[in-house]
C-alpha positions in Angstrom: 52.2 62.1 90.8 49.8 64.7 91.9 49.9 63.7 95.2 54.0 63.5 95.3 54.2 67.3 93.7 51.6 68.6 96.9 53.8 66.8 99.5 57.5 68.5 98.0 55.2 71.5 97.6 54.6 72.0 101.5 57.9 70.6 101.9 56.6 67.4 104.1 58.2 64.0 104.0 56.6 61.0 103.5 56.3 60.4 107.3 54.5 64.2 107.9 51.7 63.5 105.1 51.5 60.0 106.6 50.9 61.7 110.4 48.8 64.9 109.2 46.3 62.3 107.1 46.3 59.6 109.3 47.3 57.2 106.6 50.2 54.9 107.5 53.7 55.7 105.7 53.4 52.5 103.1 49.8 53.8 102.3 51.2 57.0 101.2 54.3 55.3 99.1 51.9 53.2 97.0 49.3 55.9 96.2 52.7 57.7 94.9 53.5 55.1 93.3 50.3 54.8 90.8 48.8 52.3 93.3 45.2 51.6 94.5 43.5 53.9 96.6 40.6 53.7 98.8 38.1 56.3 98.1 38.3 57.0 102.1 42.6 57.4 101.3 41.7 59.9 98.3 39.4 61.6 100.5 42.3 62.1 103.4 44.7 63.0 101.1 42.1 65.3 99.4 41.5 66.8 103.0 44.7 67.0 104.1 45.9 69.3 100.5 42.7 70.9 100.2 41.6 69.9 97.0 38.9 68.5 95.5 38.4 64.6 95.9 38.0 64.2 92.1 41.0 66.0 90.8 43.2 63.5 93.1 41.2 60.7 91.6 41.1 62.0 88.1 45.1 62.8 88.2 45.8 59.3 89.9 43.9 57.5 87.0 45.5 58.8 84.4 49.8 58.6 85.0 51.3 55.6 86.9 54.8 56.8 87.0 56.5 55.1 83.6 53.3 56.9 81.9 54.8 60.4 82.7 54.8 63.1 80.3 58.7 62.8 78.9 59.5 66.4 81.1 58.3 65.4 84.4 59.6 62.1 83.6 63.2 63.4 83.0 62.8 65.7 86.2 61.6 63.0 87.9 65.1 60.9 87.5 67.4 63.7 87.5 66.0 64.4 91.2 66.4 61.1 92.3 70.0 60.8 90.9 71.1 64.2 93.0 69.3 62.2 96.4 71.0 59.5 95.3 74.5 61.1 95.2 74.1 63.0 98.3 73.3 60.0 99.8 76.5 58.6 98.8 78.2 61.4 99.5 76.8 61.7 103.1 77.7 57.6 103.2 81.3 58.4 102.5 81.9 61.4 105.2 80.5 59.6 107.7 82.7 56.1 106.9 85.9 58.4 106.2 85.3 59.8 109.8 85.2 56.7 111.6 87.9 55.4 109.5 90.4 58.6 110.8 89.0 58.1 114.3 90.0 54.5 114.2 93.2 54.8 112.9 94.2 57.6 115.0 93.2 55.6 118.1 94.8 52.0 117.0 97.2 52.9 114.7 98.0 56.5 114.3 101.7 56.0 113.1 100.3 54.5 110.4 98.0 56.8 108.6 96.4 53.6 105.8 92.4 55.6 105.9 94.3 57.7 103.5 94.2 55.2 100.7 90.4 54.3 101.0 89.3 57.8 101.1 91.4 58.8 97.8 89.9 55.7 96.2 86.7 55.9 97.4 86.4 59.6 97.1 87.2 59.6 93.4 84.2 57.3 93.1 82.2 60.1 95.1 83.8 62.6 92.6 82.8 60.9 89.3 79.0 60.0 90.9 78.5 63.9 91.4 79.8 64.9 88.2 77.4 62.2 86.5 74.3 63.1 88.7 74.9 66.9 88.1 75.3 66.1 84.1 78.2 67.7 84.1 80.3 64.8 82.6 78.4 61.9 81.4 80.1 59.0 79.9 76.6 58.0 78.5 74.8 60.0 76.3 71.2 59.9 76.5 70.2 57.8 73.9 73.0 54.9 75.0 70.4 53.3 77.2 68.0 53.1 74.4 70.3 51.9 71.8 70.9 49.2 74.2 67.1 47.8 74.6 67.1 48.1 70.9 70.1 46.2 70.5 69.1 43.6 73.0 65.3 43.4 71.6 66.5 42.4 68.6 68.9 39.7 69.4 65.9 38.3 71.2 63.7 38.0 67.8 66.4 36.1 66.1 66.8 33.0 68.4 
């Protein structure tokens, strides 16, 4: 985790600390990951963020990334629901475009993209509002009530 929280320090992707340590890309996503390392990995990476070798190695010991502190943990999943509704969101401009542009050019007495887009933007709309928190149909102990509930159904048969 250490090593992710240097790399969106600098602002680098995965692809820039892969080219600037000489590591290839994949390397870099296990080691994030709570993989194994190479001491001569740890000792690029150390290089590259200028830190000691043993505080990588120490750090990468002791979190693999379900092992999080319950904050960083949290913070962790809240960032990757926002990239994933951007993503979405950037998925549904781009298809909306194309859809316009093709209807206009085959069929522009006829303007059917409309329907889709309402459709599918009112999926875009309730993703955002759920990846933001600001409406939630799932509090946040539904997913653990869940387990719970199917845990126990599994001791009983």
């Amino acid at each position: 985790m250490l090593i992710r929280k240097l790399r969106i320090k600098r602002g680098w992707s995965q692809e820039t600390l892969a080219e600037v340590s000489e590591l290839s890309v994949r390397t870099i996503q296990r080691v994030e990951r709570g993989g194994n390392a190479s001491l001569e990995t740890l000792c690029a990476l150390a290089s590259v963020f200028e830190v000691d070798v043993a505080t990588i190695a120490k750090e990468k010991s002791v979190y693999t990334e379900n092992e999080l502190p319950d904050n960083e943990r949290k913070a962790v999943e809240y960032a990757r629901d926002i990239k994933g509704f951007y993503s979405h969101l950037v998925l549904y401009i781009v298809s909306v475009v194309v859809m316009a542009a093709g209807n206009m050019y085959f069929q522009s007495d006829n303007l059917w993209f409309i329907w889709p887009s309402v459709g599918w933007g009112l999926g875009v709309a309730s993703h955002g509002l759920a990846a933001f928190e600001i409406l939630s149909f799932y509090d946040v102990n539904w997913e653990r009530r869940q387990i719970d509930k199917w845990s126990s159904r599994g001791q009983h048969k």
